[in-house]
N, C-alpha and C positions, 0 to 999 in steps of 0.2 A: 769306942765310938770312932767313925770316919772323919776323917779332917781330910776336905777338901777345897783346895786352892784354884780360884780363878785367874785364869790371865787377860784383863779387861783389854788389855791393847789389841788384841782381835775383833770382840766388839764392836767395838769406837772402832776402826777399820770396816767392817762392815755395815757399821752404820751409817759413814761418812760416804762410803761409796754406793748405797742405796740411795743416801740426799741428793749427788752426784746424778745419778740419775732422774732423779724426780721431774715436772715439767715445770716445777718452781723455781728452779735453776736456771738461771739466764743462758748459760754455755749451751742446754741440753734445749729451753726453748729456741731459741735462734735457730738450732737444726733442726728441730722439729715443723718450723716457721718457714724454713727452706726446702722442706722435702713439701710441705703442704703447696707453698706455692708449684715447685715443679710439679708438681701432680697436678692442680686445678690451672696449669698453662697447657698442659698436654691434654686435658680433659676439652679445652675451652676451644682448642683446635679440630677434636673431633666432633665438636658440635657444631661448631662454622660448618666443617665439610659437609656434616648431616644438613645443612640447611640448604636447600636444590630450592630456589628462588627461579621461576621459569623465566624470567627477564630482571636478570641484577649487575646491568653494565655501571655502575655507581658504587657497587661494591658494598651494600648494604648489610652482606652477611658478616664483614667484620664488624659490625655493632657487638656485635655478643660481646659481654664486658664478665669479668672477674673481680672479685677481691676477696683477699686475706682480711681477717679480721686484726686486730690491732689487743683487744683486751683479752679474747677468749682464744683457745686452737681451733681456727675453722674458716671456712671458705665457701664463697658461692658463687655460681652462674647467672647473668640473667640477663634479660633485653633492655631495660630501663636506659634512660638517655645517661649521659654523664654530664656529670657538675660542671665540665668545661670546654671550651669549645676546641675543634682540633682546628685543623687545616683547611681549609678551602678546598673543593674541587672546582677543577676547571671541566668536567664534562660537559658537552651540550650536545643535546640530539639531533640526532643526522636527519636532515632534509630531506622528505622525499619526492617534493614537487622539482620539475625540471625545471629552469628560468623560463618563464614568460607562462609558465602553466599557471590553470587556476585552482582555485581548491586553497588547502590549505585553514591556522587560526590566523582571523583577520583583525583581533584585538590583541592590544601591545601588552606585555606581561606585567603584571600589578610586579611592584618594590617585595612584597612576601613570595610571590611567586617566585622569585629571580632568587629574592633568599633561601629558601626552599631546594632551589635547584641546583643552587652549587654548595649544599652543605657536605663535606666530605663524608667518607664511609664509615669514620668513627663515631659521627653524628647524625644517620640514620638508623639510631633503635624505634624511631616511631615507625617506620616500615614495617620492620620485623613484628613487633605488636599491631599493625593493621593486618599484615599475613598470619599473624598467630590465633589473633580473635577472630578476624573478620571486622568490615564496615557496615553501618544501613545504607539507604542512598543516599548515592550524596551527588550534590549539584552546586553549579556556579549559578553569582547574581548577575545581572536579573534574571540568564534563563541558560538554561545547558543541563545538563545530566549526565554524570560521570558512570552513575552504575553505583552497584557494591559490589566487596568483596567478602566471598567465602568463605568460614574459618580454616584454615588449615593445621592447626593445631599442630604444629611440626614439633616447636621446643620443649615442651614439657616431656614427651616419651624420649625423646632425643638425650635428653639432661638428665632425665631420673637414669636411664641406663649407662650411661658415663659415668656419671657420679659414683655410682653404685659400684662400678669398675675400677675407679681410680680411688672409693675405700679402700677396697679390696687391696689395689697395687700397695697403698699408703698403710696400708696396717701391717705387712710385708714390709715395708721400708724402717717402718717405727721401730719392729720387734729387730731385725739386722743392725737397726744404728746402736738399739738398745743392748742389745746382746755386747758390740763391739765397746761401751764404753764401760760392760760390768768386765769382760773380758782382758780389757787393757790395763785396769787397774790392779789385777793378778801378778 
């Protein structure tokens, strides 16, 4: 008969060093945690630039918001407002009446209006979703007509091709980190 002898301490070495890698491992998610987010911040800047706003001196295209999820690996894009409020802008629109011309609105701006106007750029995602959907008409009380607007459907093709891009970069980052941490324990 053959007698053959195993030597376990290779095993348990190769087994430790696959756990090592796993995404169950704290060491290996934090990087993994770190390459997702670089990817969905580089991702989240080419969707701002994608976003051509034909008048956005308020600066509404940085609403685009990110986040990393917390329980799962993964990440998403989107317009929704955020839970908290940023900074104030000071913009206000330039006057085009000369002094003493007439013309012009001759009603004083309602307390929302005023809040409304100086919500900074981190707090104009409701823009972006009037530009994204579109509005019906919409009018002031008691009488005025503002118009609607047109969907433009900018973010959805803008985001699904980024995204799809910065898998692609990220599943590329995954396999080089991975490689480097089965590599180093050689």
């Amino acid at each position: 008969m053959f007698n053959v002898d195993i030597d376990n301490t290779q095993i348990v070495e190769q087994q430790q060093l696959l756990e090592k890698a796993l995404s169950t491992n704290a060491s290996t998610e934090r990087v993994l945690r770190k390459l997702i987010r670089s990817e969905i911040l580089a991702a989240r800047k080419k969707v701002v630039a994608d976003a051509k706003l034909k008048n956005d001196p308020r600066g509404a295209r940085q609403a685009v918001r990110t986040s990393v999820y917390k329980k799962i690996l993964g990440a998403n894009i989107n317009i929704f407002s955020s839970r908290r409020s940023h900074s104030p802008n000071s913009y206000e629109p330039p006057r085009k009446l000369k002094p003493g011309q007439w013309g012009g609105n001759r009603r004083k701006r309602s307390a929302r209006t005023n809040t409304v106007m100086h919500y900074g750029p981190l707090d104009r995602g409701f823009i972006l979703r009037f530009q994204n959907s579109g509005t019906g008409n919409r009018s002031i009380q008691p009488s005025g007509n503002r118009g609607s607007l047109s969907a433009k459907n900018f973010f959805a093709p803008a985001a699904d091709r980024v995204l799809a891009q910065a898998a692609d970069n990220l599943a590329g980052l995954i396999e080089t980190e991975l490689s480097k941490i089965l590599n180093d324990e050689k």
